[in-house]
N, C-alpha and C positions, 0 to 999 in steps of 0.2 A: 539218194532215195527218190523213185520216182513219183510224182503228183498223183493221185486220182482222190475219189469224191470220200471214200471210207477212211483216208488217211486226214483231209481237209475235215474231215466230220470228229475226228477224234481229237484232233489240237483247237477247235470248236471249243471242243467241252472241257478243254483244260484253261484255255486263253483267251476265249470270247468269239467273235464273230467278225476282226478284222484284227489284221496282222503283215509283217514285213516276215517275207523268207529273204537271205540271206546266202550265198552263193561264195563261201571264202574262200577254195580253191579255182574258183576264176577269178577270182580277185589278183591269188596271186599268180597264175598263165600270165594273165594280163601285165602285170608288172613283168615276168620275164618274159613275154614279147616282145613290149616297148621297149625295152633296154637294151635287148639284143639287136632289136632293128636298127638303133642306134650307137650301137658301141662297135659294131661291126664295120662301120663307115670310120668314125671315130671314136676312138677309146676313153677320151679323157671326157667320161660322161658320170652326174650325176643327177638323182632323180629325186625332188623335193616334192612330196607329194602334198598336195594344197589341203590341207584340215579343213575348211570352210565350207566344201565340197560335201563331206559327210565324213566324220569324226568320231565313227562307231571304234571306239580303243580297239577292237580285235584288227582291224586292220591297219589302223595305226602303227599297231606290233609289228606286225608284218614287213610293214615299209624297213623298220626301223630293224628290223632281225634281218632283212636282205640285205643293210647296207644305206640303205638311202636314206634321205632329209625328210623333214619336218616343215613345211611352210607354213611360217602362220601368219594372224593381223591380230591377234588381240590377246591380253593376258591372258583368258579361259584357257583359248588355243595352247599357248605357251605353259600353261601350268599340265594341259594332259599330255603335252608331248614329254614334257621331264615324267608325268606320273608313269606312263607308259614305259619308260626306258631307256629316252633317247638321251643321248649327251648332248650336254648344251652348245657346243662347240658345231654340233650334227643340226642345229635350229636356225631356221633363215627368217626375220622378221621383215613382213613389211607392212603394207594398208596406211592409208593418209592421218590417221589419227594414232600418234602415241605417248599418253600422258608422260610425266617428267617420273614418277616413280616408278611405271613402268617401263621407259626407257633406259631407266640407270638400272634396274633389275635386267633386263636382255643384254646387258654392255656389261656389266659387272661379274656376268654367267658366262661370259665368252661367246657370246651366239654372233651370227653375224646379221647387222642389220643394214636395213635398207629404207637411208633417210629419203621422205618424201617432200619436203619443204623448206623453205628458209625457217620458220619457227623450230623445227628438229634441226638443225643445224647449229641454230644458237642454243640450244638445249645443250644438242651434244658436246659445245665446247665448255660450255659450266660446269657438265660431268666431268668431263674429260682433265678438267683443271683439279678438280676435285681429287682422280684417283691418278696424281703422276707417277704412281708404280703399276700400274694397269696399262698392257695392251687391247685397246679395243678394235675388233675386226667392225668397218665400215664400209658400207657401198653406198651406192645412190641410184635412186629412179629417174631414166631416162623418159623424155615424152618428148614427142618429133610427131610430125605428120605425115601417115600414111594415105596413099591415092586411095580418093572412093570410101576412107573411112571419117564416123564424124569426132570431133575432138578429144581428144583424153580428159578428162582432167586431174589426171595425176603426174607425178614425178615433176622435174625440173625440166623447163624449157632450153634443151640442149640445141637451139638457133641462135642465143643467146650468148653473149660471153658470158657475160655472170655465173653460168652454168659451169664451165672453166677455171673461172677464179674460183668457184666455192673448192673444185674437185684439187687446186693447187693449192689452197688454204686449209684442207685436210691434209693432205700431203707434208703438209711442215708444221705438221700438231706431233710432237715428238711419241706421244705414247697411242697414236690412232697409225694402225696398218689399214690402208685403202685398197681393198683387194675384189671388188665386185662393181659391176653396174650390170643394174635391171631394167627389164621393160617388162609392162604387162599390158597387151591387147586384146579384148576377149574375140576374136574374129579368126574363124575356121579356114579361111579361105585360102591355099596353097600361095597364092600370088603376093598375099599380103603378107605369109610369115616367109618369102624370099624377099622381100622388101626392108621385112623389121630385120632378117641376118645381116642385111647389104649395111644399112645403116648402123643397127649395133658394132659391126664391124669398124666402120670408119672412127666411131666414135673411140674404139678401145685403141685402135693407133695414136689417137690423140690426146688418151689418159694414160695409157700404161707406163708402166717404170721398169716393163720388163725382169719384175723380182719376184718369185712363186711361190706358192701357187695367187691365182690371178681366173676369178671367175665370170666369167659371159651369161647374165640368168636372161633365158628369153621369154618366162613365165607361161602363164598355161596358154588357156582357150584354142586348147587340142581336142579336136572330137577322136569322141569314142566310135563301140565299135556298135554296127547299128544294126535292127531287124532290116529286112528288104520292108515289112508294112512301111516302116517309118521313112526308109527313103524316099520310098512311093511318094510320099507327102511333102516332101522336103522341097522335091521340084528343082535339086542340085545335086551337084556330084561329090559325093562324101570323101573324104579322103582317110584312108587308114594309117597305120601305124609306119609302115613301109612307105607310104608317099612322103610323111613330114621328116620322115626319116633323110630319102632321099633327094628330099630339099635343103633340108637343116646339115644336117651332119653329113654330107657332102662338100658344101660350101666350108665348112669348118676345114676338113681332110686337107681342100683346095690349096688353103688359104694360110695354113701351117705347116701344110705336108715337108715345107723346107725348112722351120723354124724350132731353133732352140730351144726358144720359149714357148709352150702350147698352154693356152687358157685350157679353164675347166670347162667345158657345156655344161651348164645347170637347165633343165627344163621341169615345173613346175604343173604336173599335170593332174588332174582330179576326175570331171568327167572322161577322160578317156581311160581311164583305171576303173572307176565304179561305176561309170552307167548301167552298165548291165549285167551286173552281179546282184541286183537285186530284185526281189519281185512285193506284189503289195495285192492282198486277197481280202475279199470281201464278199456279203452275199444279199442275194436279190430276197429282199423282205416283201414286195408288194409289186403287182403290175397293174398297171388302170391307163383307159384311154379316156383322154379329153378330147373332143368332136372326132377327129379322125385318125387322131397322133397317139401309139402305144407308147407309154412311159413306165418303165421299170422304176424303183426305187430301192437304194442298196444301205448298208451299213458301211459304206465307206464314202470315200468324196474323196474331188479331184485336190482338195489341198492337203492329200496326203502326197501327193506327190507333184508337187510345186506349182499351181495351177496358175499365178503370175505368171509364167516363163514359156508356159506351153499351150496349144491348143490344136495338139495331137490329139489323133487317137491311138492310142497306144496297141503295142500287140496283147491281144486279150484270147485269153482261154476258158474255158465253160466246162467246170466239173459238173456232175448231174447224176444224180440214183438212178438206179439201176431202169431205165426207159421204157421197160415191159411192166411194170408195176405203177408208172407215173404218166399222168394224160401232159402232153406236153405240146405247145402253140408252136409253131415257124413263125417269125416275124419277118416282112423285106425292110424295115426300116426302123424299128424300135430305138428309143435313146435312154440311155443307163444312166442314173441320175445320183448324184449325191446326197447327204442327209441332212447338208446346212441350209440356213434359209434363204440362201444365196440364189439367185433366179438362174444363172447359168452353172449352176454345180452340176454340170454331166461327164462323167466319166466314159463316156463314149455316147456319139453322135450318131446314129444311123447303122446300127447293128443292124445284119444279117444272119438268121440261122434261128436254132428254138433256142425257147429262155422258158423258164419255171420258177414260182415263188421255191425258194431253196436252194438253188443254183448257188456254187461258187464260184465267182469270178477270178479270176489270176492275171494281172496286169505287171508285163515283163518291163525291163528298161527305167526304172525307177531309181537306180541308186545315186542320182545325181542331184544334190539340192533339197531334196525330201526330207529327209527326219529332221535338217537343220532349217529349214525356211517353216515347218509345220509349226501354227503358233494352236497354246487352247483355248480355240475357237469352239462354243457350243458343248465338243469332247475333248478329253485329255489324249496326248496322241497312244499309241495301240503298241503293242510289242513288237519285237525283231528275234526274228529264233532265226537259228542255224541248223537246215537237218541233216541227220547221221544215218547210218545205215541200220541203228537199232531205236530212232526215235528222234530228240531234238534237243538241242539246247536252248536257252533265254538268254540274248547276249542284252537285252532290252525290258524291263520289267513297262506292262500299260502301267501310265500313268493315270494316277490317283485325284481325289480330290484334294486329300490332305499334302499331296504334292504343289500343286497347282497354286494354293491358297495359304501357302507355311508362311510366306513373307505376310500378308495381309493383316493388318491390325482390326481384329472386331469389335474392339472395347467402343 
């Protein structure tokens, strides 16, 4: 269904004055883009899509109805991936903190996890002692130094031997299969994920046992796919789904093309799947100038859509009544502001074009980080519909008050 100002005025009046659209058939393109791009190179490809990213259950499904994994870091995580569908066996755990019952509940479920520490280590052998009719699938997180990047601080220092012995002292724990090592870099940059392959590689020659399957995870921090506005801004060359393709799963093809034994690719991807499947609308309640500066003021704000992380302007569209009935201003530089008491809450900087109190705004490239980083700040955050061809659905109910405030004790 396409956007205009009669269609935005009607979901107005059913769901309020700011809201997330919803894009689930790019969702899933996206998903068979990336995969194709990469299974095409090499085959022995799987896709663990990062929940952390945005965890809206419909496309959860999705992942999980095509085939692919579940990445998570935390029980929540791991409890929607089981609600949603997925096998536990289909579940990759990792993130630096995993309490002891929640690690024996991930180990216990068959999932495979991805210890980050000596403390998970000594965990996992107390469990492990515990259940010696239990196989538990285990990896570990690698951390190495990449050129030009600044330090991890996660997984195990693989410069180290100690890094070695733990991965041999897994190894002869009679009921642990040692079947993965991970890295996770958040760095976009083409040079750096032909570095972390170079490297993960070296490493799996000097762990593996050559027994299958045997997984390679190279984790996300793969860019999506981007407006030209936003490149403009970026000031870098973006790379798409075809470039990490034909860095990554290249080098893989290379480097097994003769071998027996072929690891799995795991790649762990989020914003390059949802960035831009979603959009985030709101509407210009008020316009005033202070000394010579026009300032819009909206019912939305930029920490509906991650405003830590970014300090874009996003691509922005302007729905508006019908323009023969309504006096409406050009502005060369107006800045669109948010509705917290936050001093830099603008939703764009330096707009060009008309604006009108009523105006709704439609801010593209959102589906990254947003509904999961959005805390209730001032408001409770806004709904998520998905539109149809005869109207909409609410995969997202706005949050309440009585939402917000269940846990709180008022006595």
């Amino acid at each position: 269904m396409k956007l205009n100002y009669n269609l935005l005025n009607k979901i107005e009046k059913l769901i309020g004055d700011s809201w997330y659209i919803i894009d689930i058939e790019k969702f899933r393109t996206n998903f068979y883009e990336f995969y194709d791009a990469f299974t095409l190179i090499y085959p022995k490809i799987k896709i663990a899509y990062s929940y952390k990213t945005n965890y809206i259950p419909a496309l959860c499904k999705i992942i999980n109805n095509e085939g692919g994994y579940a990445e998570v870091v935390s029980e929540m995580e791991y409890d929607l991936a089981i609600k949603v569908g997925v096998n536990p066996e289909n579940i990759i755990v990792n993130g630096p903190y995993k309490p002891e019952k929640s690690l024996e509940k991930y180990l216990t479920k068959g999932s495979i996890v991805n210890l980050d520490n000596y403390s998970e280590f000594i965990l996992l052998k107390k469990i492990a002692s515990k259940y010696p009719g239990k196989v538990f699938n285990l990896g570990v997180r690698c951390n190495f130094e990449l050129n030009d990047t600044p330090l991890s601080r996660f997984g195990f220092d693989t410069s180290k031997e100690s890094f070695f012995q733990i991965v041999e002292e897994l190894k002869n724990i009679k009921n642990i299969r040692f079947n993965m090592i991970h890295c996770h870099f958040p760095y976009r940059d083409l040079k750096v994920y032909e570095e972390k392959v170079n490297r993960m590689l070296d490493i799996y020659e000097r762990v593996v046992d050559y027994n299958e399957p045997f997984y390679i995870d190279l984790g996300g921090g793969l860019g999506g796919k981007l407006d030209d506005k936003i490149k403009q801004q970026l000031g870098y060359t973006v790379a798409d789904y075809q470039d990490y393709a034909n860095i990554i799963a290249t080098k893989f093809q290379d480097n097994f093309s003769q071998s027996y034994y072929k690891p799995i690719l795991i790649l762990e991807p989020g914003t390059a799947l949802v960035a831009n499947t979603m959009q985030y609308v709101c509407k210009v309640i008020e316009i005033k100038t202070i000394k010579d500066k026009h300032i819009a003021i909206t019912s939305g704000s930029k920490i509906n859509y991650h405003r830590l992380t970014t300090k874009l302007n996003l691509p922005l569209s302007v729905y508006s009544i019908d323009t023969n009935k309504t006096k409406r201003n050009y502005y060369d530089a107006i800045d669109i502001s948010g509705y917290t008491c936050i001093e830099d809450d603008y939703l764009y900087k330096n707009y060009s074009g008309e604006l009108c109190i009523g105006d709704y705004l439609v801010f593209d490239n959102v589906g990254s980080y947003s509904i999961v980083f959005k805390p209730p700040f001032i408001f409770p955050n806004v709904p998520i519909i998905a539109l149809r061809n005869d109207g909409f659905d609410i995969l997202k109910e706005a949050e309440t008050f009585e939402y917000i405030f269940q846990t709180y004790n008022f006595e």
